[in-house]
GUTIPA-840131 format. One record per residue: residue number from 1; chain; x, y, z of N, C-alpha, C in turn. Coordinates in Angstrom, 3 decimals. Each point is the difference from the previous one (the first is absolute). Layout:
N
ATOM NUM A X Y Z X Y Z X Y Z .
...
end
This chain:
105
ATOM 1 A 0.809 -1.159 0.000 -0.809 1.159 0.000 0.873 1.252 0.000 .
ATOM 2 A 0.034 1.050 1.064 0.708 1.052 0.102 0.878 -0.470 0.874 .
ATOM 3 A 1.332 0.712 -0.827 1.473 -0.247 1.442 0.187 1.298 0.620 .
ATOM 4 A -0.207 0.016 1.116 0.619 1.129 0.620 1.048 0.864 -0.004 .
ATOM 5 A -0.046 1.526 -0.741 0.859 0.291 -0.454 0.243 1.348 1.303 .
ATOM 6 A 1.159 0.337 -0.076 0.463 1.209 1.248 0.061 0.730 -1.222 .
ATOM 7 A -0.318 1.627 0.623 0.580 0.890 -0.512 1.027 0.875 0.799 .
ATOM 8 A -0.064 -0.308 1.101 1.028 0.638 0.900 1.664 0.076 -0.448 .
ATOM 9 A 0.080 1.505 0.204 1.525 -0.150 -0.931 0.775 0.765 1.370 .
ATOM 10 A 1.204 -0.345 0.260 0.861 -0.012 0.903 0.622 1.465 -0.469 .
ATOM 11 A 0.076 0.811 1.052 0.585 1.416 -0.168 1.071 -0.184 1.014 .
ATOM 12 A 0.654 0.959 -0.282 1.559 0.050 0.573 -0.969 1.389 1.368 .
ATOM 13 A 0.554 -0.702 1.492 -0.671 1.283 0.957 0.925 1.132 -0.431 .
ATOM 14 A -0.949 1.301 0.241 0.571 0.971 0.378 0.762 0.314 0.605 .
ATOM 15 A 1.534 0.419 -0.004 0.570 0.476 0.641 -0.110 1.265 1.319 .
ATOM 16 A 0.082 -0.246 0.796 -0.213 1.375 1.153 0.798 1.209 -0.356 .
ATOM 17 A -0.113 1.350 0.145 0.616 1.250 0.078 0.921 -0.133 0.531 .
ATOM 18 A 1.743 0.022 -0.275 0.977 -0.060 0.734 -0.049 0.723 0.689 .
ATOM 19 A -0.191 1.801 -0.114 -0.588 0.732 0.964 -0.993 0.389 -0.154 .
ATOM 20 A -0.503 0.455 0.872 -1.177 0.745 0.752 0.703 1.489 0.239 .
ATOM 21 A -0.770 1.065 -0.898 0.430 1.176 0.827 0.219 0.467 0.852 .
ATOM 22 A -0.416 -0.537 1.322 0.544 0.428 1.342 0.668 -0.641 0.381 .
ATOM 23 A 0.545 -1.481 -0.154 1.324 -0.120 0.166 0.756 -0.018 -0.933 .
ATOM 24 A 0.468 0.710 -1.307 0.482 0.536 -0.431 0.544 1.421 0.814 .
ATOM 25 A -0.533 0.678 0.196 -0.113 1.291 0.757 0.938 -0.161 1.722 .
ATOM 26 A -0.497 -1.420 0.614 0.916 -0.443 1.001 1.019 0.087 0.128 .
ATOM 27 A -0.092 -1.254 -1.315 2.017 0.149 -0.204 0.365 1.281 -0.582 .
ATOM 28 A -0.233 0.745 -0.550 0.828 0.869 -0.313 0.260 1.199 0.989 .
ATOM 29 A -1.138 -0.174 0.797 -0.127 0.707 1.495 1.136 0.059 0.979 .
ATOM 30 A 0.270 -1.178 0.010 0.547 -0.841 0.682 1.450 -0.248 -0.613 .
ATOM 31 A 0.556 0.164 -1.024 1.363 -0.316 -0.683 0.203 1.257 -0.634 .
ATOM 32 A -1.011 0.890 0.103 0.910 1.520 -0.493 -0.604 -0.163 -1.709 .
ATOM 33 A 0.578 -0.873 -0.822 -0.527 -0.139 -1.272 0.328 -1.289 -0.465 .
ATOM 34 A -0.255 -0.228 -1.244 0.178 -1.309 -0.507 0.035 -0.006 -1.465 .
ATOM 35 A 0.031 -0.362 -0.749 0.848 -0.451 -1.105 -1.465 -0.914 -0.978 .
ATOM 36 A 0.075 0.032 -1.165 -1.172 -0.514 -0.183 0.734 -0.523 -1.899 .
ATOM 37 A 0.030 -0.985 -0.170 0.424 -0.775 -1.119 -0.928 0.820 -1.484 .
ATOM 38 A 0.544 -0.170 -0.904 -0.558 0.614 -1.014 -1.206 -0.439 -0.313 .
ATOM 39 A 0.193 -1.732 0.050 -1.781 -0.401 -0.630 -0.739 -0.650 1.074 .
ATOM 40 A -0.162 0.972 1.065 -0.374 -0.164 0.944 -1.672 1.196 -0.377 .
ATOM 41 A -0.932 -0.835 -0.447 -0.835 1.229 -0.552 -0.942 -0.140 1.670 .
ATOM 42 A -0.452 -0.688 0.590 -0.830 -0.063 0.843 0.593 0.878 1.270 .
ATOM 43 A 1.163 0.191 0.054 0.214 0.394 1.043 0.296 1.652 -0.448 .
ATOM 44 A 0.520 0.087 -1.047 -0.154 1.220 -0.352 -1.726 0.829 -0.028 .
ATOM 45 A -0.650 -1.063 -0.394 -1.436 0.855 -0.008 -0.397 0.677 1.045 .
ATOM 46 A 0.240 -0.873 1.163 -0.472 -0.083 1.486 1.013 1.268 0.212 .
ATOM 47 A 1.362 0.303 -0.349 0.763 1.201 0.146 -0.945 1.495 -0.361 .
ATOM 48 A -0.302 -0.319 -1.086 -0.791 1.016 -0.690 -1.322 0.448 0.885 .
ATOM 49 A -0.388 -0.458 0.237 -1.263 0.303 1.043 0.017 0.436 1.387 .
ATOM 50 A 1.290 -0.510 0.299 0.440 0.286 1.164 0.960 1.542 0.061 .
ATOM 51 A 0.492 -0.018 -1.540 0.830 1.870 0.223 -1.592 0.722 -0.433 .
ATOM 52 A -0.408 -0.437 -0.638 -1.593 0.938 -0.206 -0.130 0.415 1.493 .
ATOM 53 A -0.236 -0.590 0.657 -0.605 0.319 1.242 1.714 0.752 1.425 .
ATOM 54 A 0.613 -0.210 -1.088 1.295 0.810 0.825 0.525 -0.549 1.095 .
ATOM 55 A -0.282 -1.701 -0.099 0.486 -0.706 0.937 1.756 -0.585 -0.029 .
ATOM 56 A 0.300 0.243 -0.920 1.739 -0.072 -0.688 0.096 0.282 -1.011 .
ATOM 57 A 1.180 0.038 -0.380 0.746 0.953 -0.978 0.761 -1.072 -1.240 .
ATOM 58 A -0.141 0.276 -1.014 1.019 -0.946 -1.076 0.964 0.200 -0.569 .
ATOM 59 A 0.498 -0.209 -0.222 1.221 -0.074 -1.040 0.214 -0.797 -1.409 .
ATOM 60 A 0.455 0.386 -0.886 0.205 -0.969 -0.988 1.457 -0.171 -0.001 .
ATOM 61 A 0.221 -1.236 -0.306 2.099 -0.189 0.414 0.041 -0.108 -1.813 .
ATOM 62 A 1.228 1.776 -0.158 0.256 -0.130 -1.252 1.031 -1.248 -0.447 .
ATOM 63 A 0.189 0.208 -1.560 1.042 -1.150 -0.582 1.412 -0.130 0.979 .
ATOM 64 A 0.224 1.688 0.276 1.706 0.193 0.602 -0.092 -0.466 1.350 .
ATOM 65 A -1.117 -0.463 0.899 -0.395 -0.290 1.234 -0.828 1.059 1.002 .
ATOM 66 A 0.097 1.169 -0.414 -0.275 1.333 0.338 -1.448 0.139 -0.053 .
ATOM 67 A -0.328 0.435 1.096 -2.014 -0.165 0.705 -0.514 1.587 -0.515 .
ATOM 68 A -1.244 -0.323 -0.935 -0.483 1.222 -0.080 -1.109 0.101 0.735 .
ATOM 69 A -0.559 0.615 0.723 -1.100 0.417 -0.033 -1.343 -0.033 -0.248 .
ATOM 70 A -0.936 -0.814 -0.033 -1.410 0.175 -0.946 -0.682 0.903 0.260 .
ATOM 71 A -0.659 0.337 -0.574 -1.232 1.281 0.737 -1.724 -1.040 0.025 .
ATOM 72 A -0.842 0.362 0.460 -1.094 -0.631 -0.883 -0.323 -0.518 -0.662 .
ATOM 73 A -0.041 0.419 -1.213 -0.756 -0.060 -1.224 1.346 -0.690 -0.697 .
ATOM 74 A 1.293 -0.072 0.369 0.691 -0.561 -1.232 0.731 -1.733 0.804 .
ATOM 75 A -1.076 -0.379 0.897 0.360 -1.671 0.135 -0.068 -0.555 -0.686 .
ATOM 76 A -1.263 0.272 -0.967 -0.544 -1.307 -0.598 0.772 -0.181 -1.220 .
ATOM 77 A 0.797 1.169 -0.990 0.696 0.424 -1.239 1.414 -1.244 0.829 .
ATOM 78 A 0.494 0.045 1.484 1.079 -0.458 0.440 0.402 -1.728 0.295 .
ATOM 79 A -1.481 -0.484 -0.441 0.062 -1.474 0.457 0.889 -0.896 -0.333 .
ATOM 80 A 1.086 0.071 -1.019 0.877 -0.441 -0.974 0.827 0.217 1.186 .
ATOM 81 A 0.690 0.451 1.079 1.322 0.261 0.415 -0.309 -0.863 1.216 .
ATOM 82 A 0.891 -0.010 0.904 0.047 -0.246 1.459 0.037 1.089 1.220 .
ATOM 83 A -0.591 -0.091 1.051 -0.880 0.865 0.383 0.530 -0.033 1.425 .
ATOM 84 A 0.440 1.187 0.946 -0.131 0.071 1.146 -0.817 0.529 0.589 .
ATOM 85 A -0.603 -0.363 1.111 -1.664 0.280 0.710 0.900 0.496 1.592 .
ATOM 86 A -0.478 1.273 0.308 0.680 0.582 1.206 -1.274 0.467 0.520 .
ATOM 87 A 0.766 0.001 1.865 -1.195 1.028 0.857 -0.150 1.136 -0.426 .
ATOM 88 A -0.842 0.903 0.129 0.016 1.541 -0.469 0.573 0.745 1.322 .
ATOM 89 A 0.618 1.167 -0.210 0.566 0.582 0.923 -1.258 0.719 0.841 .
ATOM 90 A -0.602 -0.607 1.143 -1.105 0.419 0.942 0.997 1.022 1.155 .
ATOM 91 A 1.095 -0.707 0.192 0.602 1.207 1.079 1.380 -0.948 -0.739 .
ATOM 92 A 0.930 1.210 -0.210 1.440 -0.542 -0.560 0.267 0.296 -1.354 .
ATOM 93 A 0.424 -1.359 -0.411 0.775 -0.648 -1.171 -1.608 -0.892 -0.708 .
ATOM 94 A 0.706 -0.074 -1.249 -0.566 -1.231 -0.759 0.424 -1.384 0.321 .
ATOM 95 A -0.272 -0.986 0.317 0.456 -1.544 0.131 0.059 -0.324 1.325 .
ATOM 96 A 0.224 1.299 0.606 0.514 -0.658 1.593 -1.084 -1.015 0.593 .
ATOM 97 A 0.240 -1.433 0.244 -0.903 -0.359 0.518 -0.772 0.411 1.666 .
ATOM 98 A -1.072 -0.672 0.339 -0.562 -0.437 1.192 1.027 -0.346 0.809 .
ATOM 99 A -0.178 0.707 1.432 1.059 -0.977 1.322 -0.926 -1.193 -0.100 .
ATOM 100 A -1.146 -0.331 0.573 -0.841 -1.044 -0.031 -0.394 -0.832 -1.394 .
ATOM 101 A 0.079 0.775 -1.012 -0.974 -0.433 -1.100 -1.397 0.629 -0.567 .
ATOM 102 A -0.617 0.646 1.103 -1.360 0.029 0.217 -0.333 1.448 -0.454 .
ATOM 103 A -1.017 0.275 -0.277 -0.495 1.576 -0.866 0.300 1.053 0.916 .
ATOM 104 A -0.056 0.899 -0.591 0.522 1.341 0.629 -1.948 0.190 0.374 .
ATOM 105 A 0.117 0.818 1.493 -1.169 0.481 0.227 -0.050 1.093 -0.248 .
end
């Protein structure tokens, strides 16, 4: 008669978010800044949303090794390079980390 046929097709799971924007934001809290690989797009996004809101600061690491600057609006033109993610200077310097780790009140 009829053979029982499956249609169930086997998917590969989803991978989890390596980060999460707020701990993204931790560590870099917490280590002053960090360093972020070129085809590293997920973590760069989560960067982007996070200087929107003026929670750290970026950099793009030129060819000669030399850190420019991003402003806003010119992350997304920068995704091609490798990227340093720093604290913003709240009282101080740029990078200096956390004694504890933990947010500035």
């Amino acid at each position: 008669m009829f053979e029982p046929e499956t249609n169930v097709v086997a998917f590969k799971p989803r991978k989890a978010v390596a980060h999460h924007p707020r701990s993204l934001m931790e560590r870099i809290y917490a280590a002053g800044s960090l360093s972020v690989r070129a085809d590293d797009r997920a973590t760069k996004a989560a960067a982007v949303m996070l200087q929107a809101l003026g929670f750290l600061v970026i950099e793009e690491i030129l060819a000669d090794g030399t850190p420019r600057r991003l402003q806003r609006g010119e992350a997304r033109q920068a995704m091609d390079r490798p990227w340093r993610l720093s604290k913003p200077a709240f009282s101080g310097e740029i990078g200096i980390p956390d004694v504890s780790g933990a947010f500035p009140a």
